[in-house]
C-alpha positions as CSV (number, residue, x, y, z in Angstrom):
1,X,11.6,76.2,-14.1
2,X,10.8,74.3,-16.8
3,X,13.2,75.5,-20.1
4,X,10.7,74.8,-22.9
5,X,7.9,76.7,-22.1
6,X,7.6,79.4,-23.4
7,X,7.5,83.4,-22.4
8,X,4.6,84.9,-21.4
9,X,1.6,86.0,-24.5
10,X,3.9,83.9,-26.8
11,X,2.7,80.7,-28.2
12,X,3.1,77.8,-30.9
13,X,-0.1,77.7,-33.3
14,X,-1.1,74.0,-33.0
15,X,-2.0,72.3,-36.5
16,X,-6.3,72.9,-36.7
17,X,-5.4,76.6,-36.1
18,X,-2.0,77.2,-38.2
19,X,-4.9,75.3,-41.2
20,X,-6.8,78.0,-40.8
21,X,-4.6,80.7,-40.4
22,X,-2.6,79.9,-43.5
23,X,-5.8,79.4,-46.0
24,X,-6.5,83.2,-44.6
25,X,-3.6,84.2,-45.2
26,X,-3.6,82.5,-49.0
27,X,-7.4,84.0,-49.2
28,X,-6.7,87.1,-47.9
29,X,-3.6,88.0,-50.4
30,X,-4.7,86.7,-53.2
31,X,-8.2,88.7,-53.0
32,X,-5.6,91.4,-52.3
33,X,-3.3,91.1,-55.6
34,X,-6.9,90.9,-57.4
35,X,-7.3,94.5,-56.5
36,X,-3.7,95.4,-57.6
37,X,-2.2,95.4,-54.4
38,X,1.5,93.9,-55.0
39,X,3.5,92.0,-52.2
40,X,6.5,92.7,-50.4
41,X,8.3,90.8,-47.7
42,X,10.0,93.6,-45.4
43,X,13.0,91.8,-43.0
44,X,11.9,90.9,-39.2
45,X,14.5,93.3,-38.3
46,X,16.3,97.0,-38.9
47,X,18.3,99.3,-37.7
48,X,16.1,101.3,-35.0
49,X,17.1,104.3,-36.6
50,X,15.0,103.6,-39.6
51,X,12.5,101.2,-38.1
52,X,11.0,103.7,-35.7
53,X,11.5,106.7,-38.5
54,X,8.0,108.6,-38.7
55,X,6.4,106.3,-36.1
56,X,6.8,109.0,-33.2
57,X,6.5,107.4,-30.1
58,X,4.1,104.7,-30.6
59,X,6.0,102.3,-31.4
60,X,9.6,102.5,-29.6
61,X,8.3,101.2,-26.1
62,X,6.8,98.1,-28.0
63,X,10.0,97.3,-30.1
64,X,12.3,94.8,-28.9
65,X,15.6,96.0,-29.3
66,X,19.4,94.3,-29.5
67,X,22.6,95.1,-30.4
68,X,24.5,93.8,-34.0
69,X,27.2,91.9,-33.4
70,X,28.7,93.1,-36.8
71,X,28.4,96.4,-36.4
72,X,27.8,97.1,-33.5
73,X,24.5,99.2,-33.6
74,X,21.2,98.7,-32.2
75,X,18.8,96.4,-34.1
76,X,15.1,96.5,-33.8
77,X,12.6,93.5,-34.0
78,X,9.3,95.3,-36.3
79,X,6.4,96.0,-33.7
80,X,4.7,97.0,-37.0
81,X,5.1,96.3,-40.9
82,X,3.6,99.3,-42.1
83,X,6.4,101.4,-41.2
84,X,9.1,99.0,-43.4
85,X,6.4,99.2,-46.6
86,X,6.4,103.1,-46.4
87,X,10.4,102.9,-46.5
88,X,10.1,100.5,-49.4
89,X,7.8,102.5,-50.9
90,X,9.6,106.2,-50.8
91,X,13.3,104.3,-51.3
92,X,13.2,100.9,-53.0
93,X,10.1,101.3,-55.5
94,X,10.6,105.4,-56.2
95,X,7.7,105.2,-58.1
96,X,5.8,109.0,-58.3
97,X,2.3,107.6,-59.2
98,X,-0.2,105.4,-57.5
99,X,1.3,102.6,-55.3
100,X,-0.4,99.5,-53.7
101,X,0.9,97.4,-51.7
102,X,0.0,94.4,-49.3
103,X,2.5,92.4,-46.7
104,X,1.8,89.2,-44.1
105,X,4.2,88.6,-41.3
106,X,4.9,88.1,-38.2
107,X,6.0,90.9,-35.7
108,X,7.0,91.3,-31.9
109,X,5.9,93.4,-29.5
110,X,7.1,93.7,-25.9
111,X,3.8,94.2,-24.2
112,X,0.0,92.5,-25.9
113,X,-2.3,94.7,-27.0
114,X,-4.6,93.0,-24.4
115,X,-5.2,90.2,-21.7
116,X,-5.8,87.9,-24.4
117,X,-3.7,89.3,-27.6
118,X,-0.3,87.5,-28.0
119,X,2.9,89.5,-28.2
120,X,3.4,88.2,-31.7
121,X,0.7,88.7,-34.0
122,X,0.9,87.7,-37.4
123,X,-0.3,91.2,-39.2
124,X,-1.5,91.2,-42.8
125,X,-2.5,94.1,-44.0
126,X,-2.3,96.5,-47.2
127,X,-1.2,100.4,-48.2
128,X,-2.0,103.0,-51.1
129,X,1.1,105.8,-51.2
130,X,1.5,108.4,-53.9
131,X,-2.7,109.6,-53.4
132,X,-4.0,112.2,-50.9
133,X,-7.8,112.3,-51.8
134,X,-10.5,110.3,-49.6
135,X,-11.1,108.6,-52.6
136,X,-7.7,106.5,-51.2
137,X,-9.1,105.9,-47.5
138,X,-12.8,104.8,-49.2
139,X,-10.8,102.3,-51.1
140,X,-8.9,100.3,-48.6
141,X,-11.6,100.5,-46.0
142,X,-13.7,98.9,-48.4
143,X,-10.7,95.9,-49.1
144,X,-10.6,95.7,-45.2
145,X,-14.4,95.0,-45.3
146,X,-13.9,92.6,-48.1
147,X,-11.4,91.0,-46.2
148,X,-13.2,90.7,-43.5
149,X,-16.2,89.2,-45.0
150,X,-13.6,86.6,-46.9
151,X,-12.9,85.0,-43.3
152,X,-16.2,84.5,-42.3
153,X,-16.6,87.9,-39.9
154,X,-20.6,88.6,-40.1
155,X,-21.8,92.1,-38.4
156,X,-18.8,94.3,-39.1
157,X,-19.0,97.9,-38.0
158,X,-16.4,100.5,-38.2
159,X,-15.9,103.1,-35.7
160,X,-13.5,106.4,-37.4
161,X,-12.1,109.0,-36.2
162,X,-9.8,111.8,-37.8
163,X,-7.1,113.2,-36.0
164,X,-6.3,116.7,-37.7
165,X,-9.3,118.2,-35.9
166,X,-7.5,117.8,-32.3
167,X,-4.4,119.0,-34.2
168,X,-5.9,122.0,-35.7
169,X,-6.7,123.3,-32.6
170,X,-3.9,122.6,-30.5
171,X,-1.5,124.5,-33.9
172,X,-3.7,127.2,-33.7
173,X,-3.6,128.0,-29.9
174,X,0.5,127.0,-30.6
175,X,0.2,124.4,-28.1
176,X,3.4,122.0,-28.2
177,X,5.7,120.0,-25.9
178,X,4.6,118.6,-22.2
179,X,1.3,120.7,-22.8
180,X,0.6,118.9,-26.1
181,X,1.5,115.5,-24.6
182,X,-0.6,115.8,-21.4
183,X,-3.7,117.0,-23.6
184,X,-3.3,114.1,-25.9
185,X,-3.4,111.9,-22.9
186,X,-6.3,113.6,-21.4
187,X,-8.0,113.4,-24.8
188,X,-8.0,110.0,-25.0
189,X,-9.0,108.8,-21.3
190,X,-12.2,111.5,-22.2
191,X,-10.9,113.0,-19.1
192,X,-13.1,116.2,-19.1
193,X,-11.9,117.7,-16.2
194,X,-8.0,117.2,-16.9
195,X,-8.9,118.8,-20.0
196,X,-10.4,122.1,-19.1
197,X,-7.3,122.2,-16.2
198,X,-5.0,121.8,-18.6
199,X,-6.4,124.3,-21.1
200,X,-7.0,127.1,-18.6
201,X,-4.1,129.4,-20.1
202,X,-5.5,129.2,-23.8
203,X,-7.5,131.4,-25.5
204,X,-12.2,131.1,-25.3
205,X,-12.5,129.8,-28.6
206,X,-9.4,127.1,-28.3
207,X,-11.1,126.2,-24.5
208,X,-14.6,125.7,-25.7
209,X,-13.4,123.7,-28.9
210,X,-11.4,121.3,-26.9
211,X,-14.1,120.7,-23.7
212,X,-16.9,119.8,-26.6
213,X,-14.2,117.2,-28.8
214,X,-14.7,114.1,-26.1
215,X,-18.8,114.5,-26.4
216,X,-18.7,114.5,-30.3
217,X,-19.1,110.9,-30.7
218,X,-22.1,109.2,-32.1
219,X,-23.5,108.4,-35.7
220,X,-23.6,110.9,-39.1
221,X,-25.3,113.2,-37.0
222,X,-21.9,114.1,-34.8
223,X,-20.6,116.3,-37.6
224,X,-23.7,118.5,-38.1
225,X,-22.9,119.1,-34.3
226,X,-19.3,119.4,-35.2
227,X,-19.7,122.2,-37.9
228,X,-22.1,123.8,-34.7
229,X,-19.8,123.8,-32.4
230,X,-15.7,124.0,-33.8
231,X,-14.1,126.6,-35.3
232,X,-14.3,126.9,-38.5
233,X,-10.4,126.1,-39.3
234,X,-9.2,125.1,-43.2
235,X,-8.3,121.8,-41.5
236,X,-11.6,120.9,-39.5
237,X,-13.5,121.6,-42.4
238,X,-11.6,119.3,-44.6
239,X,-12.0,117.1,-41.9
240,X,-15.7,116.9,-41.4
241,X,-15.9,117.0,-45.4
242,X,-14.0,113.7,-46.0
243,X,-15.8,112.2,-42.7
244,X,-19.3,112.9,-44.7
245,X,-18.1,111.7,-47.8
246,X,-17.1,108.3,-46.1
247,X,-20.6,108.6,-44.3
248,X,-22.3,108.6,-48.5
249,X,-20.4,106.0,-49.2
250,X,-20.7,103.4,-46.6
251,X,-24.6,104.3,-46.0
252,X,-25.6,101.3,-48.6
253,X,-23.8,98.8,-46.3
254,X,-24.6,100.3,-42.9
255,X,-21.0,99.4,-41.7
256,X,-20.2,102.7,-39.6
257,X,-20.9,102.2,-35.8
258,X,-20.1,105.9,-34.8
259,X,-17.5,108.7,-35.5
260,X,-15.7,110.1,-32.9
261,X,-13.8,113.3,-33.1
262,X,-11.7,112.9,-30.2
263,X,-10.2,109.5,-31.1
264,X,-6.3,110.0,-31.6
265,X,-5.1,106.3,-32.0
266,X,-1.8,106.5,-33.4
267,X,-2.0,110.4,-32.8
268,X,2.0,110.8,-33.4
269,X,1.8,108.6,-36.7
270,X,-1.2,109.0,-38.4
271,X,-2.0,112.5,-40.2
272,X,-5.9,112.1,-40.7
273,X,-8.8,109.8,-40.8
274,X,-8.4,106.3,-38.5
275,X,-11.0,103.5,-38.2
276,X,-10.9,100.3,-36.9
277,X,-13.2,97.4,-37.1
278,X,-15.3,95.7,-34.8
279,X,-17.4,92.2,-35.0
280,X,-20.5,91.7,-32.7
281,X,-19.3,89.6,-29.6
282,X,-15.6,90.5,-30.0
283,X,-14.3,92.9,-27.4
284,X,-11.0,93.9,-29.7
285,X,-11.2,96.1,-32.8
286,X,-9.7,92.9,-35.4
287,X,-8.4,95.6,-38.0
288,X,-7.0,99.3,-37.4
289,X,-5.7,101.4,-40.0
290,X,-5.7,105.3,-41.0
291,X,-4.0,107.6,-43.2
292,X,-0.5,108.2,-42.2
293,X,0.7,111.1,-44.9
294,X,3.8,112.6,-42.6
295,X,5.7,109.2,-42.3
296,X,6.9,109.6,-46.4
297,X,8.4,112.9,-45.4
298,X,10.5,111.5,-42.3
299,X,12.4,108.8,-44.8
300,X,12.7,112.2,-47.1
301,X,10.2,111.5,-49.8
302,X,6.6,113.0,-49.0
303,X,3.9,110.7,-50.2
304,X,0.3,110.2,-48.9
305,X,-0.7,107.1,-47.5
306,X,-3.7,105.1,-45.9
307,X,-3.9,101.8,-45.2
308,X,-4.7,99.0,-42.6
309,X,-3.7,95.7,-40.6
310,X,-4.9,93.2,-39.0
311,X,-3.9,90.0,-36.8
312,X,-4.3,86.7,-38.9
313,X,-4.8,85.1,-35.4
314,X,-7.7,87.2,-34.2
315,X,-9.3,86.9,-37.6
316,X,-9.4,83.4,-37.7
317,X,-11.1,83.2,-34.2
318,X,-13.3,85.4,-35.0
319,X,-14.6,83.8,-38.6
320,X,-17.2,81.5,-39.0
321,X,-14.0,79.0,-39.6
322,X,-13.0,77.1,-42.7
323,X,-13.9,73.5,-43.0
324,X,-11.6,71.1,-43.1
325,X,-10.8,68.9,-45.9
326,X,-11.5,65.5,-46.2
327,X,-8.2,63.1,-45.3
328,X,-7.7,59.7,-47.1
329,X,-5.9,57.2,-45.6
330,X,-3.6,55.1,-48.2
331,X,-1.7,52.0,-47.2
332,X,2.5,52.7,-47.7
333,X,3.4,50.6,-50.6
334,X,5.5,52.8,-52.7
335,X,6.3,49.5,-55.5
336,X,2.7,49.2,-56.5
337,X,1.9,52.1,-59.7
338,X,-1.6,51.5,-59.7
339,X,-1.5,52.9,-56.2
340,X,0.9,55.6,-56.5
341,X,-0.9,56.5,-59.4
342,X,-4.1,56.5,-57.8
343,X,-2.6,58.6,-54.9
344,X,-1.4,60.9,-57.1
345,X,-4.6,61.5,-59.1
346,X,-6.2,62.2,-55.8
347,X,-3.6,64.5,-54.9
348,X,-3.8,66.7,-58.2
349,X,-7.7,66.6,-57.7
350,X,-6.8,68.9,-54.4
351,X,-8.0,65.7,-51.6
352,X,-5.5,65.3,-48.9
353,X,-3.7,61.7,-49.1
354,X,-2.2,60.1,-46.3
355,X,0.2,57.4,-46.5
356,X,0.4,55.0,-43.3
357,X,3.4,54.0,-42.3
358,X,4.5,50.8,-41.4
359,X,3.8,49.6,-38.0
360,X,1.8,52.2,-36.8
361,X,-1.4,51.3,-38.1
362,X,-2.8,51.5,-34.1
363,X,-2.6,55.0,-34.1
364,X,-4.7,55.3,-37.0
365,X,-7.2,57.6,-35.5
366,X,-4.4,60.5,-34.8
367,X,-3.8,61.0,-38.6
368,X,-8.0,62.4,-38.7
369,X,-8.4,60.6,-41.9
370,X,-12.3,60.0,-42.6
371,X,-12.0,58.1,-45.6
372,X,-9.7,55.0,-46.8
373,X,-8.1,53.4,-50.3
374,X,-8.9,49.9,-50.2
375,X,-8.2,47.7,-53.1
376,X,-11.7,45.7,-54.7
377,X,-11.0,43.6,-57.6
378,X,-7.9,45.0,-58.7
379,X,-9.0,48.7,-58.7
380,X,-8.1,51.0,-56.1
381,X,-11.0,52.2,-54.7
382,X,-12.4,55.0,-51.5
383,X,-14.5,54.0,-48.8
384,X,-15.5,55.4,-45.4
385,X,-13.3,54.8,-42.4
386,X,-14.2,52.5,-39.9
């Protein structure tokens, strides 16, 4: 075996790709800090203790754990950032208002997402804590959309879900445990039958709810149906209200693809609505987010919070692409100011300037410069490569 390459869904990002990953990533944050979102840069590892605090389950069989030489405790490499900003937020910031935030980074995860995802994304992403209203979730699914138009995604849809409905049922009927688990898992396979086995103890009105939740998927008119056909619990209600009010207010750009009531992604983190984010032709979602209100109270300081993420790497495949700038070659001659300062006016104008090095002038073509300074009459002057 050869020992440099490397382990399986890892890679290196060659240099046309890392170009367009990192003006993304420059696009993409500072469109966020326009907004007010402010950046934070969260270490690649913790304590597991306090990276998987709030996350449930989801995210411990994807961490990549290792024990700390110094102290001897296990260490965690983040599967997910969003976790670290809600510790920052409830511990290290401490603000009691409105708090936004936004992050870029790589993480590590011990199995892809998918046959073609790499185990190490690099997610960017942002977060609003400290407000509970769907005034919150409008907001940064909006910034996501923004986002997304910002790389070059065209026909962007947005499928959403809200998990407090499937919750509200199972806390009525006091379902918890195994029973809880194996529903959740039947839930999201949209395993009818499993479902009615497995809710053959529970009372009518709990069994009906639950057999209708996998059909209620579809456009704005799945939560008439909804209000038809589920109890009418506090929490469902509030549910299908914030679902229609994020129906009103995306209706202008025609960006939701279809609600689904018996979506649970991220069922033992998030608290209410989830969405993700689709482009035509792309088989993965290339942003997920939701609101995640409970993982505030698990690092001891309740505060709401909704945000999203996406993969830097997946976004820039699926963009239209950003062109790439212009090269000048420049001959190496660092004794002659006209040149240098010629170089350097070029530089500060933003055009890329490439000095040739001695000697290697017949592997020209590999430094993909279009253009060349030639000297004419004593001026320093561009022309087109030969």
């Amino acid at each position: 075996m050869r020992n440099w390459l490397l382990p399986e869904y890892i890679e290196d990002i060659l240099p046309e790709e890392a170009l367009r990953v990192e003006r993304l990533r420059r696009l993409i944050l500072d469109d966020f800090a326009m907004h007010g979102y402010e950046l934070v840069m969260p270490p690649l590892l913790e304590y597991v203790d306090s990276l998987l605090t709030g996350t449930g389950h989801d995210l411990d069989l994807q961490t990549f754990k290792l024990v700390d030489q110094l102290s001897g405790r296990m260490l965690g490499i983040r599967a997910d950032i969003t976790p670290q900003v809600a510790r920052i937020d409830a511990h290290l910031l401490n603000r009691s208002g409105v708090a936004r935030l936004c992050y870029a980074g790589s993480v590590l995860r011990t199995r892809p997402d998918g046959l073609t995802r790499s185990r190490e994304p690099l997610q960017i992403g942002a977060e609003i804590y400290g407000h509970a209203g769907i005034e919150s979730d409008i907001e940064v699914q909006r910034l996501l959309l923004r986002a997304l138009q910002l790389a070059g995604v065209r026909e962007i849809s947005l499928d959403i879900g809200h998990v407090a409905v499937f919750r509200a049922l199972l806390r009525r009927a006091g379902v918890s445990g195994e029973l809880e688990s194996e529903l959740f898992q039947a839930m999201q396979s949209k395993d009818a039958p499993a479902i009615a086995a497995l809710a053959r103890g529970l009372d009518r009105v709990t069994r009906a709810a639950l057999a209708v939740l996998p059909g209620l998927y579809g456009g704005s008119e799945v939560l008439a149906r909804a209000r038809r056909l589920l109890p009418a619990l506090p929490e469902i209600r509030a549910a299908l209200r914030d679902l229609a009010a994020l129906s009103r207010q995306f209706a202008d750009l025609g960006h939701i693809r279809s609600f689904d009531l018996g979506e649970l992604r991220g069922y033992h983190y998030h608290s209410g609505v989830v969405f993700a984010a689709y482009a035509k032709d792309r088989p993965n979602a290339l942003a997920q987010g939701g609101r995640y209100d409970e993982v505030g109270k698990a690092f001891g300081r309740a505060r709401p919070a909704t945000g999203f993420s996406m993969d830097l790497r997946e976004l820039a495949a699926a963009g239209g692409g950003i062109p790439r700038r212009s090269r000048v070659l420049a001959p190496w001659r660092p004794a002659d100011r006209a040149l240098q300062q010629r170089i350097a006016g070029l530089r500060g104008r933003g055009i890329v300037v490439v000095e040739e090095l001695p000697g290697h002038g017949r592997h020209r073509r590999e430094l993909g410069c279009d253009r060349v300074l030639v000297q004419r009459q004593g001026r320093w002057v561009i022309q087109k490569q030969d």
